[in-house]
C-alpha positions in Angstrom: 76.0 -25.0 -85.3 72.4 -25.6 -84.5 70.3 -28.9 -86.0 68.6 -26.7 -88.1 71.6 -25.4 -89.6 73.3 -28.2 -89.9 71.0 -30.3 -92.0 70.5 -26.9 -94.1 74.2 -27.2 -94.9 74.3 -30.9 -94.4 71.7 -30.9 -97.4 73.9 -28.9 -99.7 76.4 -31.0 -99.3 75.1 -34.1 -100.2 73.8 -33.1 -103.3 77.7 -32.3 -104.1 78.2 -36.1 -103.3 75.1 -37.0 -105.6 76.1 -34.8 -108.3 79.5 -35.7 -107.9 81.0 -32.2 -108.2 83.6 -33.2 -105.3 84.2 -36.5 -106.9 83.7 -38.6 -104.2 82.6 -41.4 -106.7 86.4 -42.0 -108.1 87.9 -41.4 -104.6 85.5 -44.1 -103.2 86.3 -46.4 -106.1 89.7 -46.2 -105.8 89.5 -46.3 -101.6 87.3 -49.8 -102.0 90.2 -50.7 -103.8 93.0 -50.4 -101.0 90.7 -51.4 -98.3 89.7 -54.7 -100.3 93.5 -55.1 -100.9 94.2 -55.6 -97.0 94.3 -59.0 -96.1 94.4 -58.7 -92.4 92.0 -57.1 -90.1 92.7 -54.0 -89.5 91.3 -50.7 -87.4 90.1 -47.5 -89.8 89.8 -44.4 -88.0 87.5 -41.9 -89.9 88.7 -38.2 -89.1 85.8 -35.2 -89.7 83.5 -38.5 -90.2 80.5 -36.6 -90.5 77.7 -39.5 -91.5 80.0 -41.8 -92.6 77.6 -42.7 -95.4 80.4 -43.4 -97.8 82.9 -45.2 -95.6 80.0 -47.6 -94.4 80.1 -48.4 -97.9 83.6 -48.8 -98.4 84.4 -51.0 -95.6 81.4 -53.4 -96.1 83.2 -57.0 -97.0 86.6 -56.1 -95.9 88.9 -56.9 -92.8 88.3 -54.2 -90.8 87.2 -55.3 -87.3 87.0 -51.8 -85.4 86.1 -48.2 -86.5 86.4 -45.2 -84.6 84.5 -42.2 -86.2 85.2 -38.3 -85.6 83.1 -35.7 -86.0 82.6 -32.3 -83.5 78.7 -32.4 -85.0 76.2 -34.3 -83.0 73.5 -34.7 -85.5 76.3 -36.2 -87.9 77.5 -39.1 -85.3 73.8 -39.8 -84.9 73.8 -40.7 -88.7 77.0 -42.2 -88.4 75.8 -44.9 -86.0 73.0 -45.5 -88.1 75.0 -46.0 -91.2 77.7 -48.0 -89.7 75.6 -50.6 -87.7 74.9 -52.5 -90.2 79.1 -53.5 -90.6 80.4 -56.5 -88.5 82.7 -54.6 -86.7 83.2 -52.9 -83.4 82.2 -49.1 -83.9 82.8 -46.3 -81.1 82.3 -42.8 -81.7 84.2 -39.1 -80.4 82.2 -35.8 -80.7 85.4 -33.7 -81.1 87.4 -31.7 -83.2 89.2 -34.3 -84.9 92.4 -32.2 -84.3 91.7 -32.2 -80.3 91.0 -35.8 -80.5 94.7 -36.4 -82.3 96.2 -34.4 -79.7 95.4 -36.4 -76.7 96.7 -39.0 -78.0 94.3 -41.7 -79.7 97.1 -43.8 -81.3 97.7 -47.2 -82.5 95.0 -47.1 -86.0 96.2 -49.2 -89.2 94.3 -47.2 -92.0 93.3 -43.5 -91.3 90.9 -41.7 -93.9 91.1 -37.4 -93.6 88.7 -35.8 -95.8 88.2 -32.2 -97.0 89.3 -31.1 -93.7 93.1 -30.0 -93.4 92.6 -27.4 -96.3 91.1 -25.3 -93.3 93.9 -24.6 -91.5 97.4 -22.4 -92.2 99.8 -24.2 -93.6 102.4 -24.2 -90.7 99.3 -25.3 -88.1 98.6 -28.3 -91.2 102.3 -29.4 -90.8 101.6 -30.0 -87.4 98.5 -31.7 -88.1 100.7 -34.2 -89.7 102.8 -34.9 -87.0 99.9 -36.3 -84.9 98.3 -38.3 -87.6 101.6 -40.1 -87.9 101.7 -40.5 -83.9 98.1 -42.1 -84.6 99.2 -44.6 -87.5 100.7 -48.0 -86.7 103.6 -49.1 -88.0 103.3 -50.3 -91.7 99.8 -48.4 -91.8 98.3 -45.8 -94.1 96.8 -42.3 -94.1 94.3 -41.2 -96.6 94.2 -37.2 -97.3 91.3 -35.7 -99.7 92.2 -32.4 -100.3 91.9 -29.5 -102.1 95.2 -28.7 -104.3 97.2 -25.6 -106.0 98.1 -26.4 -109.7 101.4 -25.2 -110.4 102.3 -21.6 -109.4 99.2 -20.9 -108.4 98.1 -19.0 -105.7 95.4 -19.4 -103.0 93.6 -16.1 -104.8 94.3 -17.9 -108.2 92.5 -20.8 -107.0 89.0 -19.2 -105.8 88.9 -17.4 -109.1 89.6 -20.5 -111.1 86.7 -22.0 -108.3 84.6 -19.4 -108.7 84.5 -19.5 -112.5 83.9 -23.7 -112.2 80.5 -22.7 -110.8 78.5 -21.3 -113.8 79.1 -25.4 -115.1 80.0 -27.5 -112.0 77.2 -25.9 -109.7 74.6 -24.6 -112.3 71.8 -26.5 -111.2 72.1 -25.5 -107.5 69.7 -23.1 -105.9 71.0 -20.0 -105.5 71.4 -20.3 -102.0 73.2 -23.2 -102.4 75.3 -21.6 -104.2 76.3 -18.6 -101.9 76.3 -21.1 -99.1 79.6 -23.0 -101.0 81.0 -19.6 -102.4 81.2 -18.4 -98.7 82.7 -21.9 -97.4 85.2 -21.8 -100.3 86.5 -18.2 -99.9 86.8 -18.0 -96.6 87.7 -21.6 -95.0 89.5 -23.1 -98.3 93.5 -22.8 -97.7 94.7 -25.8 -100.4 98.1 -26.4 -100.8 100.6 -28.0 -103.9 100.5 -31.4 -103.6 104.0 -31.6 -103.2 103.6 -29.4 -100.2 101.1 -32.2 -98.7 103.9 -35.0 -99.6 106.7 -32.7 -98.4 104.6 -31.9 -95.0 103.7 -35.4 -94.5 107.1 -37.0 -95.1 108.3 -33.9 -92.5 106.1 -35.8 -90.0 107.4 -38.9 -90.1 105.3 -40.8 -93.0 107.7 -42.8 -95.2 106.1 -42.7 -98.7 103.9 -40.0 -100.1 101.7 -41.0 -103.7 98.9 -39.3 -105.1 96.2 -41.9 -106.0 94.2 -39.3 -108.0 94.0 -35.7 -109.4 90.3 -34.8 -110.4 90.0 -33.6 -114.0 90.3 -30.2 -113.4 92.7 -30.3 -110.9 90.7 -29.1 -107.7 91.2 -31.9 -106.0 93.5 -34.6 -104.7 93.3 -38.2 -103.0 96.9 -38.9 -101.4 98.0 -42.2 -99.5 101.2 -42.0 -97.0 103.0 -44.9 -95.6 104.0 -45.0 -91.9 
C-alpha cells in the first residue's frame, strides 16, 4: 500500500476509534487495568501495532521496561515511534508481517497484545497462528486477542448481514466512501470465529487458561486473555 493510501484508510479508521464503533474505549479500559495490575517489569510485544496510539497510552505509568512493536506498514511505525518515545522504556521496531516475524522465532515476551488481526486468516492457518504466539510468550505470561466473534450458530455469511445491517446506525455519519471502504474490508478480509473456537484454538497451542474479558454490546466483538 502506497502513503497515500494508507493515511486514506488510516483516516477512516481512526474515526472508528474516535467514534468508538470498534470499542476500543472499553478494551483499553479494561487493558489499563491488567497492565496496571503487573507488579514487575515486564516486556509487551504489540503484534499489527500500527501507530500504537492507544498502547502508548496504556502502558504510560506501568512496569513495562521494553516494547517491541509490529507492523508491515512503514508510515505506521513512523507514528509509532513518535507516539511511544515519550514512555520510559526501551522501544525497537519490525516492519513485518507480524505472522513472519512469529515465525522466526522472536520469543521470550511477558504480555503480548493481538488486535483485529487474526480474523484475516482461515481458521486452520489461525490455529497455527496460535502455536507461535504461545512459542513467543514467557512462562506465566499473557496474550491479548481483539477479535471479531460468531454469536451462537452463526455463520460467517450470518455475520456480514447482521454487520451490514449495523451500518445504517453504527456508521451513519461516515462519508459514503467511508463507508464502502469498511463494507469492502469486512466482506472480504473478515473470517471471525466462536469464541469458544478462539479458547479451544488457543488452549490447542499450548496456552493454559482462556477467559473472555469483554463481549461488545452487540456481540461483534471480543477481548480474550490466555495464560501461558
Amino acid at each position: 500500500m502506497d502513503v497515500l493510501a494508507f493515511f486514506s484508510h488510516w483516516e477512516t479508521y481512526r474515526l472508528c476509534i474516535e467514534r468508538n464503533t470498534l470499542h476500543h474505549r472499553e478494551v483499553g479500559e479494561i487493558l489499563r487495568g491488567e497492565l496496571l495490575a503487573v507488579t514487575k517489569p515486564f516486556t509487551f510485544l504489540d503484534l499489527a501495532c500500527g501507530d500504537a496510539q492507544l498502547t502508548s497510552r496504556l502502558l504510560a505509568g506501568t512496569r513495562v521496561e521494553a516494547y517491541t512493536g509490529v507492523d508491515f506498514s512503514a508510515p505506521a511505525l513512523a507514528l509509532a515511534r513518535n507516539n511511544m518515545a515519550a514512555l520510559d522504556c526501551v522501544s525497537s521496531f519490525r516492519e513485518t508481517d507480524f505472522t513472519g516475524f512469529l515465525r522466526t522465532g522472536h520469543h521470550g515476551h511477558d504480555i503480548i497484545y493481538l488486535g483485529l488481526s487474526l480474523h484475516h486468516f482461515e481458521h486452520h492457518t489461525k490455529g497455527d497462528v496460535m502455536k507461535h504466539l504461545y512459542r513467543a510468550t514467557n512462562p506465566g505470561g499473557s496474550l491479548y486477542l481483539f477479535e471479531p466473534v460468531l454469536r451462537g450458530g452463526e455463520t460467517r455469511e450470518d455475520y456480514l448481514a447482521r454487520w451490514h445491517q449495523s451500518m445504517d446506525t453504527d456508521y451513519a455519519n461516515f462519508s459514503e466512501v467511508q463507508r464502502e471502504q469498511l463494507w469492502r474490508h469486512v466482506s472480504t478480509s473478515d473470517f471471525p470465529e466462536r469464541p469458544e473456537e478462539y479458547g479451544a484454538m488457543a488452549r490447542a497451542g499450548g496456552f493454559r487458561d482462556a477467559s473472555v474479558l469483554f463481549t461488545a454490546p452487540k456481540g461483534f466483538y471480543s477481548l480474550f486473555r490466555f495464560s501461558a
